[in-house]
C-alpha positions as CSV (number, residue, x, y, z in Angstrom):
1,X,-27.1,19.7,-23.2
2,X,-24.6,21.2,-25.2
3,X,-22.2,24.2,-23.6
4,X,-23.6,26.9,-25.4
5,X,-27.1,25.6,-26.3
6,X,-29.3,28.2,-27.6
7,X,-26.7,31.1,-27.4
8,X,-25.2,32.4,-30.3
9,X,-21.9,30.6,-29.8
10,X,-24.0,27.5,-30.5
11,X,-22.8,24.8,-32.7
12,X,-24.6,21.7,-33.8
13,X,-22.0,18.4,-33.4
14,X,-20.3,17.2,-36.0
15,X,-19.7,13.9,-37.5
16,X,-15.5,13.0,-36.8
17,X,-15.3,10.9,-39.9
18,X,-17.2,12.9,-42.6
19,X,-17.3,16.6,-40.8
20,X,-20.6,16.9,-40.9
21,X,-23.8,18.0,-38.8
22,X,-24.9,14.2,-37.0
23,X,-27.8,15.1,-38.1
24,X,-26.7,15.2,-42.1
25,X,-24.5,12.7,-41.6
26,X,-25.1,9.6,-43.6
27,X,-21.5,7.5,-42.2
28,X,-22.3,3.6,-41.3
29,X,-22.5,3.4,-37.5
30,X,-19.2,1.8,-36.0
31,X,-18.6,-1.2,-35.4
32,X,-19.4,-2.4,-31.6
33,X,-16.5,-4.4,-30.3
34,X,-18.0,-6.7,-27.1
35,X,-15.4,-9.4,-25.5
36,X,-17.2,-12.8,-25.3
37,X,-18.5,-13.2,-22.0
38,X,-17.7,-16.5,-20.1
39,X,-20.6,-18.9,-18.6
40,X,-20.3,-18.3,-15.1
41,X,-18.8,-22.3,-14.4
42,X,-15.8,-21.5,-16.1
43,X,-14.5,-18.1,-14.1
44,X,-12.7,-17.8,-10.6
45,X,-14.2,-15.1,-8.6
46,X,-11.2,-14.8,-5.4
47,X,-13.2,-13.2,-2.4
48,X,-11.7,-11.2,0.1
49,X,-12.1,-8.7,2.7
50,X,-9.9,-5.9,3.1
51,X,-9.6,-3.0,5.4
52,X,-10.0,0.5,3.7
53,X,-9.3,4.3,5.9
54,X,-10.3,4.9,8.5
55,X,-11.3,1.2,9.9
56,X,-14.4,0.5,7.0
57,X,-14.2,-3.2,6.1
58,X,-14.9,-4.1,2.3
59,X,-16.1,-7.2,0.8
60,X,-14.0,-7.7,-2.7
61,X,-14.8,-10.5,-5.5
62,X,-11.8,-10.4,-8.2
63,X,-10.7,-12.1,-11.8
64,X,-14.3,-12.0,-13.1
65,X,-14.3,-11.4,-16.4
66,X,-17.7,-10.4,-17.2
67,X,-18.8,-7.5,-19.7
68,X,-19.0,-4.4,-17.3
69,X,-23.2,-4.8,-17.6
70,X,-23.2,-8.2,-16.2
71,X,-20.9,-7.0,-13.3
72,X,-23.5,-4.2,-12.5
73,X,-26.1,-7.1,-12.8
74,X,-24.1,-9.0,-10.2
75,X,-23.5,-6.3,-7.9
76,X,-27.5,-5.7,-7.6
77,X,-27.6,-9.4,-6.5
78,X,-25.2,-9.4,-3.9
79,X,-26.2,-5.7,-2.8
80,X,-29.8,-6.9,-2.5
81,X,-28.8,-10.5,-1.5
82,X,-26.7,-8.6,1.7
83,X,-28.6,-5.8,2.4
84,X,-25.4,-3.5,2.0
85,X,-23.8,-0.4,-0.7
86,X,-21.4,-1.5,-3.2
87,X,-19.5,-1.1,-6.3
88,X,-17.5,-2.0,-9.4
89,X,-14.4,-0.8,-9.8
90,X,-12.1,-1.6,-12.7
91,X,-13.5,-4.8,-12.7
92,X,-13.8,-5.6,-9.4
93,X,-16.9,-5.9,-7.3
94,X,-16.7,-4.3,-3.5
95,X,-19.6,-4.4,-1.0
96,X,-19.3,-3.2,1.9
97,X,-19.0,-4.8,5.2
98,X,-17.5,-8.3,5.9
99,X,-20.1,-10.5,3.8
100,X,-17.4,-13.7,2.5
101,X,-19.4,-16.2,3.9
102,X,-22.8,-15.4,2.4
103,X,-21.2,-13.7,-0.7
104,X,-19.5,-17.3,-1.5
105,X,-22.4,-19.0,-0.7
106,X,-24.4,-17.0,-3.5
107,X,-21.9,-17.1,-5.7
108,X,-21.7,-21.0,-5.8
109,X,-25.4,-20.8,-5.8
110,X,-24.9,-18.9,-9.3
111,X,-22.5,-21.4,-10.4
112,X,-19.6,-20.1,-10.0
113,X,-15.9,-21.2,-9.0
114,X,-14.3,-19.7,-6.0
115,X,-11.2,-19.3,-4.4
């Protein structure tokens, strides 16, 4: 919902390449750019566990280079898979708790390399 939605102030969005309403607008849709994703046998995923504040201990898989969908995908796995919260970050995974063991263990079960 717009700011000013059904006030007077209201004003429909506008197209940025033609200047007109969206809903007038008759432009192409863009172009979506997506990087090609790698099979999962030819990336490096580096686990690690670091310390964060105050004492919490985080699980981290790096150097995937997955679209940011299949990360999520990933992370659902491993949250599920480990019965913990986690996140992606910048392109990094982090679950928490100290979970190496098991997370390399699923992750070479998914075919990928590790370090």
């Amino acid at each position: 919902m717009r700011l000013f939605a059904g006030t007077q102030w209201d004003a429909p969005p506008t197209c940025d390449r033609c200047g007109l309403a969206e809903v007038l607008c008759n432009c192409p849709p863009l172009p979506v750019s997506r990087e090609p994703t790698k099979a999962p046998e030819k990336q490096i995923a580096r686990v690690a566990v670091e310390k964060r504040k105050k004492g919490k201990v985080v699980t981290v898989i790096r150097d995937l280079s997955d679209a940011n969908e299949q990360l999520e995908e990933l992370l659902v796995k491993l949250k599920n898979a480990m019965g913990a919260g986690g996140t992606v970050k910048d392109s990094t995974i982090e679950v928490q708790g100290n979970h190496e063991a098991r997370i390399r263990k699923l992750l070479a079960e998914l075919k990928y390399r590790i370090k």
